[in-house]
Each structure stands twice: as structure tokens, then as C-alpha cells.
FIMAR-504425 format. One record per residue: residue in three letters; chain; x, y, z of N, C-alpha, C, O in turn. Coordinates in Angstrom, 2 decimals, always signed. Layout:
N
{res ala | chain A | n_X X | n_Y Y | n_Z Z | ca_X X | ca_Y Y | ca_Z Z | c_X X | c_Y Y | c_Z Z | o_X X | o_Y Y | o_Z Z}
...
end
This chain:
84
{res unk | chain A | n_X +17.58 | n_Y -46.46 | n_Z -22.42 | ca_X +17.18 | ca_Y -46.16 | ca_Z -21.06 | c_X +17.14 | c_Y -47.45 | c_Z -20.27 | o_X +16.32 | o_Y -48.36 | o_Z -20.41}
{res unk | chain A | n_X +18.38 | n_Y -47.39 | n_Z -19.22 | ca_X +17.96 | ca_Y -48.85 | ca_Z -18.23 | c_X +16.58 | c_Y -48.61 | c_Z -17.51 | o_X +15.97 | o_Y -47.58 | o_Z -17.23}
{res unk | chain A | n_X +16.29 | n_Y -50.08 | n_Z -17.28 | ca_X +15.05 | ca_Y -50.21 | ca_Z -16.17 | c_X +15.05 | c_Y -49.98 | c_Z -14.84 | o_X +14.15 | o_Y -50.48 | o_Z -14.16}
{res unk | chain A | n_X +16.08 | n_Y -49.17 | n_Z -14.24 | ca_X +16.01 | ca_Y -49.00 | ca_Z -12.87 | c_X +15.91 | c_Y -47.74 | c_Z -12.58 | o_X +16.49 | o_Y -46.86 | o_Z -13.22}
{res unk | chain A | n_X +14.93 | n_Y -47.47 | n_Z -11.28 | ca_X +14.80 | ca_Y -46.33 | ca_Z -11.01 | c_X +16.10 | c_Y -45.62 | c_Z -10.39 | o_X +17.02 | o_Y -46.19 | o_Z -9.81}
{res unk | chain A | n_X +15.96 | n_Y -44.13 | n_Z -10.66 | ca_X +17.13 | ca_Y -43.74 | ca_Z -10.15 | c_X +16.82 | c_Y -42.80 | c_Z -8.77 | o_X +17.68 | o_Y -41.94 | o_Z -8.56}
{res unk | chain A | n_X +16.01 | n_Y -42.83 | n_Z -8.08 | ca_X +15.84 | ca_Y -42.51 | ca_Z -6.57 | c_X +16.03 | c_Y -43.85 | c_Z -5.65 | o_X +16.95 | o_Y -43.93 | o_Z -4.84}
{res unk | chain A | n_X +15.08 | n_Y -44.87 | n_Z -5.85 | ca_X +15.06 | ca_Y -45.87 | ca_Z -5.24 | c_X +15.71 | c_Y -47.07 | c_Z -5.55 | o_X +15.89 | o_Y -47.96 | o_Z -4.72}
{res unk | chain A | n_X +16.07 | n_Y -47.13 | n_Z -6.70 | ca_X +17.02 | ca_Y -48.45 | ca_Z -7.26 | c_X +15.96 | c_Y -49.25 | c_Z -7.69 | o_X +16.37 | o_Y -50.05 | o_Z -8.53}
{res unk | chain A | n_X +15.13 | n_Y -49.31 | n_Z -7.53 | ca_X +14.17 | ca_Y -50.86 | ca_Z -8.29 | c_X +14.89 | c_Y -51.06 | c_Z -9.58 | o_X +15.29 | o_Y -50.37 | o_Z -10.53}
{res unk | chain A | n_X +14.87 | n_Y -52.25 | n_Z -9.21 | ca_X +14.72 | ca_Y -53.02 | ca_Z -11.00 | c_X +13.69 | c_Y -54.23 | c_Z -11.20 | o_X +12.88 | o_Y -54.58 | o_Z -10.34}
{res unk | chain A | n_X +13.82 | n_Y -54.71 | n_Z -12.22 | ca_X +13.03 | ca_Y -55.51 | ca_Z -12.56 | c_X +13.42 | c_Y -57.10 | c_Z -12.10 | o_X +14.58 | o_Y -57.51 | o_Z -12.11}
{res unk | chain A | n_X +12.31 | n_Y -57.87 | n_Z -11.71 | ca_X +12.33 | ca_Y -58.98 | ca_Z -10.52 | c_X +12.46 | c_Y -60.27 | c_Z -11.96 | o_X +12.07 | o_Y -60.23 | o_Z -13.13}
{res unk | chain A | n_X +12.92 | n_Y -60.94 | n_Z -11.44 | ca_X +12.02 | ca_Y -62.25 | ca_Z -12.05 | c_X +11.26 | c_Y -63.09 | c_Z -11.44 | o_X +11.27 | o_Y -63.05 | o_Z -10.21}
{res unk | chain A | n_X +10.37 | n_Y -64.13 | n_Z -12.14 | ca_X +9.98 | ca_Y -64.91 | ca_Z -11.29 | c_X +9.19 | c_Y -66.25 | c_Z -11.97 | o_X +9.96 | o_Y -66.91 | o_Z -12.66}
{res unk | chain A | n_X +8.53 | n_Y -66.51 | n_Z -11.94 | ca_X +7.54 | ca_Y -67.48 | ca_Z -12.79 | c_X +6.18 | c_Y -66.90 | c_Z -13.33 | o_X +5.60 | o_Y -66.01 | o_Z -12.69}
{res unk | chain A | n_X +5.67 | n_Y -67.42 | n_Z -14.53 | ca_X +3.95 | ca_Y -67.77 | ca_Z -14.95 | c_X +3.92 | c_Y -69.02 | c_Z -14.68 | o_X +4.70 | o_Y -69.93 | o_Z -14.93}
{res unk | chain A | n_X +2.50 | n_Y -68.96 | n_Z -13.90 | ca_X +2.38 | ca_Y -70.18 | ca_Z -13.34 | c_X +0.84 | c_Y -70.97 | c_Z -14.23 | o_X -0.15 | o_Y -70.30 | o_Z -13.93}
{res unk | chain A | n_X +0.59 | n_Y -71.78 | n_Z -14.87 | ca_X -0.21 | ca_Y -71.73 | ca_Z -16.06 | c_X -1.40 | c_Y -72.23 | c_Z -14.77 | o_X -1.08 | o_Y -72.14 | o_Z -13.58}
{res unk | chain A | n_X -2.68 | n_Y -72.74 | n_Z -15.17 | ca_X -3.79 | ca_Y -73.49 | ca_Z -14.71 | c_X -3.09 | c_Y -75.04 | c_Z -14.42 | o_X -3.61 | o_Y -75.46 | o_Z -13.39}
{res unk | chain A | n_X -2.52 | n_Y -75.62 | n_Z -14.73 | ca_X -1.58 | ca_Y -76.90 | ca_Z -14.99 | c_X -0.68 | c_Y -76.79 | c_Z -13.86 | o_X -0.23 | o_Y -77.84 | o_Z -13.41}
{res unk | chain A | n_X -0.35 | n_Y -75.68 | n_Z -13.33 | ca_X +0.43 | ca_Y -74.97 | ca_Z -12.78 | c_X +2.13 | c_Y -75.44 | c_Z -13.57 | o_X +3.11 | o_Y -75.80 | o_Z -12.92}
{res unk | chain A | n_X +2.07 | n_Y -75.33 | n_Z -14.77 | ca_X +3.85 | ca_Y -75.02 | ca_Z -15.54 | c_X +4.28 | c_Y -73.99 | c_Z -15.12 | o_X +3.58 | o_Y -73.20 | o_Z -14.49}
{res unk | chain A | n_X +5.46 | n_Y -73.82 | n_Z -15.38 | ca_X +5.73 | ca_Y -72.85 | ca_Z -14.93 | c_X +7.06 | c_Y -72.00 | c_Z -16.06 | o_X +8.18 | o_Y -72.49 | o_Z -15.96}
{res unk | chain A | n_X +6.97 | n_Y -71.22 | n_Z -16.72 | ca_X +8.03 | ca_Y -70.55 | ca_Z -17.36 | c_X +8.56 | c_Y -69.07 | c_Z -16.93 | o_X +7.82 | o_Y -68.20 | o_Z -16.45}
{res unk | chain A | n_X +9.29 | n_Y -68.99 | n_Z -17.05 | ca_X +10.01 | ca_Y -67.58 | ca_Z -16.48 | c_X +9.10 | c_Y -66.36 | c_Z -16.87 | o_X +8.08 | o_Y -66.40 | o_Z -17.55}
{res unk | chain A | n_X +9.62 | n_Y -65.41 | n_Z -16.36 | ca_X +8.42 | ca_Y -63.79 | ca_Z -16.82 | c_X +9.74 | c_Y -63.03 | c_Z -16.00 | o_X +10.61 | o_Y -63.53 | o_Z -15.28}
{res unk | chain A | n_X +9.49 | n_Y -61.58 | n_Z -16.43 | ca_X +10.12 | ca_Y -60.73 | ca_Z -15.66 | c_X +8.57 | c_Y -60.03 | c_Z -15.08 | o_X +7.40 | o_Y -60.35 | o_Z -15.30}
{res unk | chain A | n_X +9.10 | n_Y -59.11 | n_Z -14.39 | ca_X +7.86 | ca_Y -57.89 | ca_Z -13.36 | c_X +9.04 | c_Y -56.74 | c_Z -13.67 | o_X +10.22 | o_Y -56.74 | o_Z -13.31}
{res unk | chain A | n_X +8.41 | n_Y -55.93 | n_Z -14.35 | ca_X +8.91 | ca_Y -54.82 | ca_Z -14.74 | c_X +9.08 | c_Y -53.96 | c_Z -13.27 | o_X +9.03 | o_Y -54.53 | o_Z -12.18}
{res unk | chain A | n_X +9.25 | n_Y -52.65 | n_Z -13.42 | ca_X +9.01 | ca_Y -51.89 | ca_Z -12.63 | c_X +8.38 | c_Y -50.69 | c_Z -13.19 | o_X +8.72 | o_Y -50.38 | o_Z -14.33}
{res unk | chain A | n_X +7.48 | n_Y -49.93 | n_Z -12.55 | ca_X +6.48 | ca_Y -49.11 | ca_Z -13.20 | c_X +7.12 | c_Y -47.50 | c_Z -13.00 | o_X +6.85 | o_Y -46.66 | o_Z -12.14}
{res unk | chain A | n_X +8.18 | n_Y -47.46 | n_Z -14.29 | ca_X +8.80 | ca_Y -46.37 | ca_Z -14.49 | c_X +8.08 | c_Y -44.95 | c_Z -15.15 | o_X +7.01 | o_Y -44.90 | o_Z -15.76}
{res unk | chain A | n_X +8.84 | n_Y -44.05 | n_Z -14.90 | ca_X +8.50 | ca_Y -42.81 | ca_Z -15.95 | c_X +9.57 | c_Y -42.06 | c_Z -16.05 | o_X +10.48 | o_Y -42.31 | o_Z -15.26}
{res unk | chain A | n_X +9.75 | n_Y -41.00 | n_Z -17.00 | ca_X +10.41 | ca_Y -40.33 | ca_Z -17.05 | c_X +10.20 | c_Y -38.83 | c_Z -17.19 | o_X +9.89 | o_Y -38.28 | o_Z -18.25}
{res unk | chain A | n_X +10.41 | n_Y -38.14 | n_Z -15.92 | ca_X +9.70 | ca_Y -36.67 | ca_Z -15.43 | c_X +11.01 | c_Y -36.15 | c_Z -15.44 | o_X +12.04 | o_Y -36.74 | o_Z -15.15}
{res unk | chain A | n_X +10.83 | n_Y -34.68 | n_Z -15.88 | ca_X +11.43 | ca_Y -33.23 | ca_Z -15.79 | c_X +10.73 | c_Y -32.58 | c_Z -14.67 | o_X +9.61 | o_Y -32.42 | o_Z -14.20}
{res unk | chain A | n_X +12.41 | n_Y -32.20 | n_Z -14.45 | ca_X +12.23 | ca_Y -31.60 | ca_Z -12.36 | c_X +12.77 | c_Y -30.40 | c_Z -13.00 | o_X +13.25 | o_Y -30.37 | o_Z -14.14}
{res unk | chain A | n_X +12.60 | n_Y -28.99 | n_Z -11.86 | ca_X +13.20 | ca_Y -28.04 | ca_Z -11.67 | c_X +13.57 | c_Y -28.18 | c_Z -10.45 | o_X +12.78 | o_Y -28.15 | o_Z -9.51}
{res unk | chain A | n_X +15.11 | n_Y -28.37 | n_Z -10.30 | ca_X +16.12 | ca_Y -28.06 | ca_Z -9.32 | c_X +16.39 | c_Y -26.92 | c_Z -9.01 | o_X +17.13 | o_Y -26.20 | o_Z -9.68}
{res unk | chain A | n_X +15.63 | n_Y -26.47 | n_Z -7.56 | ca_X +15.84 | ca_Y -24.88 | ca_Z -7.68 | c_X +17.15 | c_Y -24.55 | c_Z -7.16 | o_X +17.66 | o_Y -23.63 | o_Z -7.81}
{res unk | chain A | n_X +17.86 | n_Y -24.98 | n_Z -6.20 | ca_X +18.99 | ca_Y -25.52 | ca_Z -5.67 | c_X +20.40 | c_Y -25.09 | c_Z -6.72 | o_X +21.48 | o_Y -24.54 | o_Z -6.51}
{res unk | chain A | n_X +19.85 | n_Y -25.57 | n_Z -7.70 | ca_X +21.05 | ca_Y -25.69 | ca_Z -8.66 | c_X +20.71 | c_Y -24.90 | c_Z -10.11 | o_X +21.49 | o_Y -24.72 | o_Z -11.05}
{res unk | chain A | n_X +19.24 | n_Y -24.46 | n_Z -10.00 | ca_X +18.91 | ca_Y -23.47 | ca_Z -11.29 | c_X +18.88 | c_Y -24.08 | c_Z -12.66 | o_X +18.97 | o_Y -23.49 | o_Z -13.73}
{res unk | chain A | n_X +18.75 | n_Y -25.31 | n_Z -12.44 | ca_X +18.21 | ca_Y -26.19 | ca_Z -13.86 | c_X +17.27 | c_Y -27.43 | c_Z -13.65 | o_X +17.15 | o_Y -28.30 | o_Z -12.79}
{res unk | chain A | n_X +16.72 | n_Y -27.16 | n_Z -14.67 | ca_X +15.86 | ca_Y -28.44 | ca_Z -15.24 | c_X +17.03 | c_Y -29.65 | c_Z -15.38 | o_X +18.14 | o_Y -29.47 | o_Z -15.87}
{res unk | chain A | n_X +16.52 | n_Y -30.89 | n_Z -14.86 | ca_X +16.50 | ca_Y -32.26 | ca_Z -14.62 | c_X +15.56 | c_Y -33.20 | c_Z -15.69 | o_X +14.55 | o_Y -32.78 | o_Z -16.25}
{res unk | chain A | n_X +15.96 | n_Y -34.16 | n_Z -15.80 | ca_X +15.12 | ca_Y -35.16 | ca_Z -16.02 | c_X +15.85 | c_Y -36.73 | c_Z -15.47 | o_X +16.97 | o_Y -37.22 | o_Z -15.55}
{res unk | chain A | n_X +14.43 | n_Y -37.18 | n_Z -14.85 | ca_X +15.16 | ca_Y -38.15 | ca_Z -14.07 | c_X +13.78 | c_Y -39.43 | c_Z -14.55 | o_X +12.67 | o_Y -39.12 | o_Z -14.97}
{res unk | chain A | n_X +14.35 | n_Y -41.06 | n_Z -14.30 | ca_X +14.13 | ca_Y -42.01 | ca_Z -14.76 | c_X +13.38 | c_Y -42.88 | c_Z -13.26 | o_X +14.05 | o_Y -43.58 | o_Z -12.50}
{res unk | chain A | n_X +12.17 | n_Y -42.69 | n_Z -13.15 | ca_X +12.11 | ca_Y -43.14 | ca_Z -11.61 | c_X +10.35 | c_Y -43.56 | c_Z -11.49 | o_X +9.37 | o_Y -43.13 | o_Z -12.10}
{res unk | chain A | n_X +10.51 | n_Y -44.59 | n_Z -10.40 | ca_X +9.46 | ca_Y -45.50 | ca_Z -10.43 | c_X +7.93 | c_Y -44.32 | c_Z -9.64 | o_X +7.91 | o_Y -43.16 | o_Z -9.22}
{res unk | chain A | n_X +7.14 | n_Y -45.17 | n_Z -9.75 | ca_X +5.96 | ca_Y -44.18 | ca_Z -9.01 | c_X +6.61 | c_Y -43.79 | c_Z -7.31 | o_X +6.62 | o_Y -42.76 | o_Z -6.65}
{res unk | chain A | n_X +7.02 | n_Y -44.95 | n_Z -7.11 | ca_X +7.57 | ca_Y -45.27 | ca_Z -5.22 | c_X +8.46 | c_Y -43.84 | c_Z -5.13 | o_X +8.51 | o_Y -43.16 | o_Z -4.11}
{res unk | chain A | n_X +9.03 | n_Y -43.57 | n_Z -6.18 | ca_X +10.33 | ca_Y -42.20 | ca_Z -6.14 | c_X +9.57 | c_Y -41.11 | c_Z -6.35 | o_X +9.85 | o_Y -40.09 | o_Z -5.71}
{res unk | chain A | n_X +8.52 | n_Y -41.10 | n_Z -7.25 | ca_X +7.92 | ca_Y -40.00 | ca_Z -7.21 | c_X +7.08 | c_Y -39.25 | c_Z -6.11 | o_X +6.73 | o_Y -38.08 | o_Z -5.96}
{res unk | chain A | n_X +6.83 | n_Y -40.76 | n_Z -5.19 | ca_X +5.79 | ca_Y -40.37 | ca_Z -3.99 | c_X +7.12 | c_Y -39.88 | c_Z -2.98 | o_X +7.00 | o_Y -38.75 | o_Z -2.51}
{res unk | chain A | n_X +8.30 | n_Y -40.60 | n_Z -2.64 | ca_X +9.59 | ca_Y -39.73 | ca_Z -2.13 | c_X +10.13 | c_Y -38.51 | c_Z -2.40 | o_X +10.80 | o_Y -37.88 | o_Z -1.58}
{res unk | chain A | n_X +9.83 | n_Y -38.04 | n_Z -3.77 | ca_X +9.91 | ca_Y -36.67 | ca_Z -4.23 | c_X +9.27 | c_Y -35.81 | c_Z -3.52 | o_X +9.83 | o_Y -34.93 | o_Z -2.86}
{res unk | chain A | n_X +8.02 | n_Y -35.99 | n_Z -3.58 | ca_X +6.33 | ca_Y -35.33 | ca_Z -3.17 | c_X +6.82 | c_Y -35.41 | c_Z -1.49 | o_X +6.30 | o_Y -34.53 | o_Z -0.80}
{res unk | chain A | n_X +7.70 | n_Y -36.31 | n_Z -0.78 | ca_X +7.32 | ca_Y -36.56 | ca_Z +0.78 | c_X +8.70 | c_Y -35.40 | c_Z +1.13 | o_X +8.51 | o_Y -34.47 | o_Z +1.92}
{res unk | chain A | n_X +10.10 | n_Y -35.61 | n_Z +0.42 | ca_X +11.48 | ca_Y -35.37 | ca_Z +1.16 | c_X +11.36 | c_Y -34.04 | c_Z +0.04 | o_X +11.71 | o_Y -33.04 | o_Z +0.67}
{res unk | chain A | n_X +11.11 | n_Y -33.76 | n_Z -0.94 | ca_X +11.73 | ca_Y -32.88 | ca_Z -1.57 | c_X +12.47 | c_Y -33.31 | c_Z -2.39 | o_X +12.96 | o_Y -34.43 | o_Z -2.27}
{res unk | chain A | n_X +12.80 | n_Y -32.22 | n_Z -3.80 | ca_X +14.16 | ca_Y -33.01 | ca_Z -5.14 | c_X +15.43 | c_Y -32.95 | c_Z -4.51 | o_X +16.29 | o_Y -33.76 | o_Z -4.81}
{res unk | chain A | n_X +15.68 | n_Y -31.85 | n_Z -3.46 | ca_X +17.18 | ca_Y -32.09 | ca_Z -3.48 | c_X +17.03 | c_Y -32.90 | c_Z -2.16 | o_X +17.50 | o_Y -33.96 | o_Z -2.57}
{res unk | chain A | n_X +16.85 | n_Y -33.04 | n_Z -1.42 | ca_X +16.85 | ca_Y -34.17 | ca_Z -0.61 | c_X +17.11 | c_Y -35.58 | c_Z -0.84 | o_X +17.90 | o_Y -36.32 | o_Z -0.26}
{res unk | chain A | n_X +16.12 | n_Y -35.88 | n_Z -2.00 | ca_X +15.76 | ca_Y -37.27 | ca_Z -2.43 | c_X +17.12 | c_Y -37.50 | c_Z -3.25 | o_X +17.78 | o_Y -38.54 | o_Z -3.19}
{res unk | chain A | n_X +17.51 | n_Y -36.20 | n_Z -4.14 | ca_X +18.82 | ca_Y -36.60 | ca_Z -4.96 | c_X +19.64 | c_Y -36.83 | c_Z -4.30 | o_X +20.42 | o_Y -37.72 | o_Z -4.65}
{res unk | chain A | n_X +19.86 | n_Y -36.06 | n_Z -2.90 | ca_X +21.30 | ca_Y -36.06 | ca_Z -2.19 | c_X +21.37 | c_Y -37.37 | c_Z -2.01 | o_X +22.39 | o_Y -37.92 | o_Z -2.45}
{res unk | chain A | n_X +20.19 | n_Y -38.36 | n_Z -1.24 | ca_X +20.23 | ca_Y -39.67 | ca_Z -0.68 | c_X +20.17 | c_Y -40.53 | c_Z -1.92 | o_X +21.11 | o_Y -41.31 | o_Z -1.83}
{res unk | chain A | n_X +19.56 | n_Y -40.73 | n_Z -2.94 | ca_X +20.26 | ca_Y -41.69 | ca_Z -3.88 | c_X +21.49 | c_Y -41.15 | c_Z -4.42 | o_X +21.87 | o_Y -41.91 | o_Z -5.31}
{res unk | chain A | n_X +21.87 | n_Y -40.68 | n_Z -4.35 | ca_X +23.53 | ca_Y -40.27 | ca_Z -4.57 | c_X +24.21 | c_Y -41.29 | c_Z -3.83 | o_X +24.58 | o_Y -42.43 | o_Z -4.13}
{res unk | chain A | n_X +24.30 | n_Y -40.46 | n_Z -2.56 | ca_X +25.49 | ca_Y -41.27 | ca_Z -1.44 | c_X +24.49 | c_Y -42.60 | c_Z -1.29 | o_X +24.81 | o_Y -43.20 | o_Z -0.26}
{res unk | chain A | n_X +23.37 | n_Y -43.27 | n_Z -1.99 | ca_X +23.08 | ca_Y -44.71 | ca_Z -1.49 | c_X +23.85 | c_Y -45.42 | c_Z -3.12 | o_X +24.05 | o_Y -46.63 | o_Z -3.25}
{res unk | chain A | n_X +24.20 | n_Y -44.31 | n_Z -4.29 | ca_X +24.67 | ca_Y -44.62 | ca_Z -5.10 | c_X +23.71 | c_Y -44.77 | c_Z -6.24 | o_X +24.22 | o_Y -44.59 | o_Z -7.34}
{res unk | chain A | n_X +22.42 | n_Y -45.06 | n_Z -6.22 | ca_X +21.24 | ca_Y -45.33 | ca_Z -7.40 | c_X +21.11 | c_Y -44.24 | c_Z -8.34 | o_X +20.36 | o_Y -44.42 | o_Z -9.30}
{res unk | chain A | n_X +21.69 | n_Y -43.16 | n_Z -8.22 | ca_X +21.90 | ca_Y -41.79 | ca_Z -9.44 | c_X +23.35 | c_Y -41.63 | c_Z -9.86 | o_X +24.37 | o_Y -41.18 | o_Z -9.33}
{res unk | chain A | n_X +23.05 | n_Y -42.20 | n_Z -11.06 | ca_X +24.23 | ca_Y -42.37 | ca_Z -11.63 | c_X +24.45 | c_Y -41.10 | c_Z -12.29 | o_X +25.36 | o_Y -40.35 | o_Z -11.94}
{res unk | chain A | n_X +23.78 | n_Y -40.86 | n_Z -13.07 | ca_X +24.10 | ca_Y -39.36 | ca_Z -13.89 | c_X +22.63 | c_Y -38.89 | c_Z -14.34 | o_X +21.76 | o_Y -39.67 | o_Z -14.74}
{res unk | chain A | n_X +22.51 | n_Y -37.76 | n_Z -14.25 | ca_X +21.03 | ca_Y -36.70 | ca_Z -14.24 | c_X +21.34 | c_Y -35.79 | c_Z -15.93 | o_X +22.19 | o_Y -35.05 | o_Z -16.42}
{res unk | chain A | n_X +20.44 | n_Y -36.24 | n_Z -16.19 | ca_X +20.23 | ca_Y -35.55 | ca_Z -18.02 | c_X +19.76 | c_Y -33.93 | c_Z -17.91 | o_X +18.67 | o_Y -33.54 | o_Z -18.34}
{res unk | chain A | n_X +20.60 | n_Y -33.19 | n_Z -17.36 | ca_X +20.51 | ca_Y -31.75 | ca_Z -17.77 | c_X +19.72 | c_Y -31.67 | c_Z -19.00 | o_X +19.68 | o_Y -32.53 | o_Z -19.88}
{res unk | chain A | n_X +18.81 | n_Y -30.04 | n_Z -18.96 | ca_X +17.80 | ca_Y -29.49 | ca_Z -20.34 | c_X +18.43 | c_Y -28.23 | c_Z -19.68 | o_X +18.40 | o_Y -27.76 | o_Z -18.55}
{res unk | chain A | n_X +18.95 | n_Y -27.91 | n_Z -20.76 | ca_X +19.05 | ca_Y -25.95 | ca_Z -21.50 | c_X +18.15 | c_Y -25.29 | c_Z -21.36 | o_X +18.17 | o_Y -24.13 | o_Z -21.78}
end
């Protein structure tokens, strides 16, 4: 499973730990993913999609097929894991 959401595109940042000394070594910042099963009523199947809290609150605001149509044509849904 990649680390990017698939409504909004996040991925994971880099940046520094910055010690008391202030050193400094690399770190990543994840992004705070999950992975939820949708019912697409639209299309009459269960979904499961890979997406940050930020996508889930876009779910909850635009709706699933809304939100899918626009990461589609913005390109961030690459392919959606159909359930039987």
C-alpha cells in the first residue's frame, strides 16, 4: 500500500529533527492515512479506498461520487479495490 492519499494526493513530507543542540537529521511526516470501505451507490458496489483524514472530511462535505469524480480528472485515484 503506497502512502498517498487517494482523494487528496498527500504524501509524505520530509524535513528535519531538530535535537536540543539544535542537529539536525532527516525524518519523514507521514500522512495520517486509513483505509475505509465505501458503498458507491452510483455504481452498486463496495469500494475501498486509501485516504487521509482531510479526504474523509471531503467525503462527509461533497459526497463519494463527487469526491471520486474530482480526484480522478485531478488524477490522485489511480485504481479503486472493488469487494464482491
Amino acid at each position: 500500500m503506497s502512502k498517498v492519499c487517494q482523494i487528496t494526493g498527500k504524501k509524505a513530507m520530509v524535513g528535519n529533527n531538530v535535537s536540543h543542540s539544535k542537529r539536525r537529521t532527516k525524518r519523514r511526516f507521514n500522512v495520517n492515512l486509513f483505509s475505509k470501505k465505501f458503498y458507491w451507490v452510483e455504481q452498486d458496489m463496495w469500494i475501498t479506498l486509501t485516504l487521509s483524514a482531510n479526504g474523509l472530511r471531503i467525503i462527509n462535505k461533497k459526497g463519494l461520487d463527487a469526491a471520486i469524480k474530482e480526484a480522478a480528472a485531478k488524477g490522485y485515484l489511480t485504481q479503486i479495490k472493488t469487494i464482491a
